[in-house]
C-alpha positions as CSV (number, residue, x, y, z in Angstrom):
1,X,24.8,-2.9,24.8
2,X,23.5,0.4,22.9
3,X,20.7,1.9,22.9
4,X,18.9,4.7,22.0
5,X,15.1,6.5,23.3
6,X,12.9,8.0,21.4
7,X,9.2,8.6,21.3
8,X,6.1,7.0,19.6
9,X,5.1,8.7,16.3
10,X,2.3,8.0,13.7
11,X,0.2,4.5,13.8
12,X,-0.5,3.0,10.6
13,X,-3.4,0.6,10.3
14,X,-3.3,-1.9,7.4
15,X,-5.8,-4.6,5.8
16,X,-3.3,-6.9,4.1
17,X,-6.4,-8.8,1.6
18,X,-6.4,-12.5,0.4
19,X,-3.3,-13.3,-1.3
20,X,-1.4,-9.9,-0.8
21,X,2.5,-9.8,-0.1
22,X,3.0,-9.6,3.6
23,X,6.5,-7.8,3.7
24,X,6.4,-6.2,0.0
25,X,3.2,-4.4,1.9
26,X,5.3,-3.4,4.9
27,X,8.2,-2.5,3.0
28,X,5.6,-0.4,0.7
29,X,3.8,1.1,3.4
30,X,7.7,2.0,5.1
31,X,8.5,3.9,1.7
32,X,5.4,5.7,0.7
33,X,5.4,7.1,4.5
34,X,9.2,7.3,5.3
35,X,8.9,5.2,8.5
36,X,12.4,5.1,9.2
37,X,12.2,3.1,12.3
38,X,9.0,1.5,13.8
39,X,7.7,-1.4,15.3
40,X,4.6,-3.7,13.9
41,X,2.2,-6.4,15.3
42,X,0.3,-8.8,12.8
43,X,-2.7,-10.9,13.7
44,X,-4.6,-13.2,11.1
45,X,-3.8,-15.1,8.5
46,X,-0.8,-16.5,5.8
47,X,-1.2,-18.9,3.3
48,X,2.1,-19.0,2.4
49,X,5.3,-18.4,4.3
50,X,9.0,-19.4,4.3
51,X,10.5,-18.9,7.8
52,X,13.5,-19.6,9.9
53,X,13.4,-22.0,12.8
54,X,16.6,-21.3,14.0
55,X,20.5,-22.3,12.8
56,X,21.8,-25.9,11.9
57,X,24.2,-24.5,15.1
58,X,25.6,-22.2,16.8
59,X,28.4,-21.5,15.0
60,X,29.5,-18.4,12.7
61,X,28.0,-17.5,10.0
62,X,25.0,-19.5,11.0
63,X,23.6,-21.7,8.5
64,X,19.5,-21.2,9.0
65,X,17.0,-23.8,8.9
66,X,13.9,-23.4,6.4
67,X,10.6,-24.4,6.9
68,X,7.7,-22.9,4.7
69,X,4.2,-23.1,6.1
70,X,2.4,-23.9,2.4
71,X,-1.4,-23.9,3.7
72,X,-3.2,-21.7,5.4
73,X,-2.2,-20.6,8.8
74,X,-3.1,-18.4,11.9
75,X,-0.4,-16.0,12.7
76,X,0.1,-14.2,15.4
77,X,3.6,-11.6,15.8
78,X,5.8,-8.6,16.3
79,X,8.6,-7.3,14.1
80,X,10.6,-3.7,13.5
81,X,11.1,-2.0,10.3
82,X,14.8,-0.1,10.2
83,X,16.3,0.7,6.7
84,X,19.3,-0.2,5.1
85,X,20.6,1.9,2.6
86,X,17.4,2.9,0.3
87,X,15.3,0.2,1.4
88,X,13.2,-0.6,4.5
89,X,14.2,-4.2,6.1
90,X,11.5,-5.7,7.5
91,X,12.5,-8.3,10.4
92,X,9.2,-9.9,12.0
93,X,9.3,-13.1,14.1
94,X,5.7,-15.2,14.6
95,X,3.8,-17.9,15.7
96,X,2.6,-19.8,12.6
97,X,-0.5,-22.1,13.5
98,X,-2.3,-24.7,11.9
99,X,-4.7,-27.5,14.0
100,X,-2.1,-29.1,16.6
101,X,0.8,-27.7,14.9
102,X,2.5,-24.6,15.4
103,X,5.6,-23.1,14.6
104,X,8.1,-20.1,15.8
105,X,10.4,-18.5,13.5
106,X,11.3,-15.5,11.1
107,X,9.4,-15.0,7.7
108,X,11.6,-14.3,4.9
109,X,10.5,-14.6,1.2
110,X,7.5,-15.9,0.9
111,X,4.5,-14.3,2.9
112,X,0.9,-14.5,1.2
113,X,-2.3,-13.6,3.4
114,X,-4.9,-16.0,3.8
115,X,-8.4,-14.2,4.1
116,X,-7.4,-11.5,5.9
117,X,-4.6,-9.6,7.6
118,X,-4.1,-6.8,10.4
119,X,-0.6,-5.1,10.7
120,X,-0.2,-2.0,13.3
121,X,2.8,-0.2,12.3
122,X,3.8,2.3,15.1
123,X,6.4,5.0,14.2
124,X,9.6,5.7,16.9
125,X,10.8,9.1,16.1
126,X,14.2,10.3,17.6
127,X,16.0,6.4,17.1
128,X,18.7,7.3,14.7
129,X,18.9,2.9,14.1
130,X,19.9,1.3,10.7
131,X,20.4,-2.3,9.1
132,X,23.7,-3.0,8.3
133,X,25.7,-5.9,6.9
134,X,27.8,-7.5,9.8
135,X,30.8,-9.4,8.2
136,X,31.1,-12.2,11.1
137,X,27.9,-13.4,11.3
138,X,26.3,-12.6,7.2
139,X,23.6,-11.4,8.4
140,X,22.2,-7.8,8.0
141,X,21.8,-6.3,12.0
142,X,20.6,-3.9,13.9
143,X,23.2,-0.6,14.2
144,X,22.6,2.0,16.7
């Protein structure tokens, strides 16, 4: 395990409006403020969303399973914003609800508000953290 302890910095309130990108707005809001680390919650609504449920298995590289919500949803969830390189990666996990159904997993591509939605984007100042590619598993991680 590493880790690192730092302090809470600025809070950013967004308004995502009907139809806006989801993570181009995070990533957006990342640049134009140079959040290089922070830590988000999201509360309202997506009406379209392409997430991971998990891997086919647990083997390396894992091989991810799609699901994409395509309707309107509630959404509910927490994610962190570290850079890699130039850019901001956004990584946000949530619960994506619709009548009976919901479903658990990690948007990627596709994120489109429905109506309305909230983000909280709190700033950590003093974590030194980036997004790196990790050559065992393919996927871009966390690097302390």
């Amino acid at each position: 395990m590493k880790y690192q302890v730092g302090k809470p910095g600025r809070i950013v309130v967004a308004r995502f409006e009907d139809h806006d990108d989801v993570l181009a707005n995070l990533s957006n809001i990342a640049k134009k403020e140079n959040i290089r680390a922070g830590v988000f919650y999201l509360v309202g609504g997506m009406r379209e969303g392409k997430i991971v449920v998990g891997p086919q298995s647990d083997e390396l590289p894992p091989e991810p399973v799609w699901k994409e919500l395509g309707e309107s949803h509630e959404v509910l969830g927490l994610g962190t914003i570290f850079w890699q390189k130039d850019e901001p990666k956004i990584h946000f996990h949530g619960a994506f609800g619709k009548k009976e159904m919901v479903k658990v997993g990690c948007l990627r591509e596709k994120s489109e508000t429905f109506l309305v939605l909230e983000a909280i984007i709190i700033e950590m100042e003093g974590i030194n953290a980036t997004r790196e590619l990790d050559p065992v598993s393919g996927m871009v991680l966390l690097k302390l």
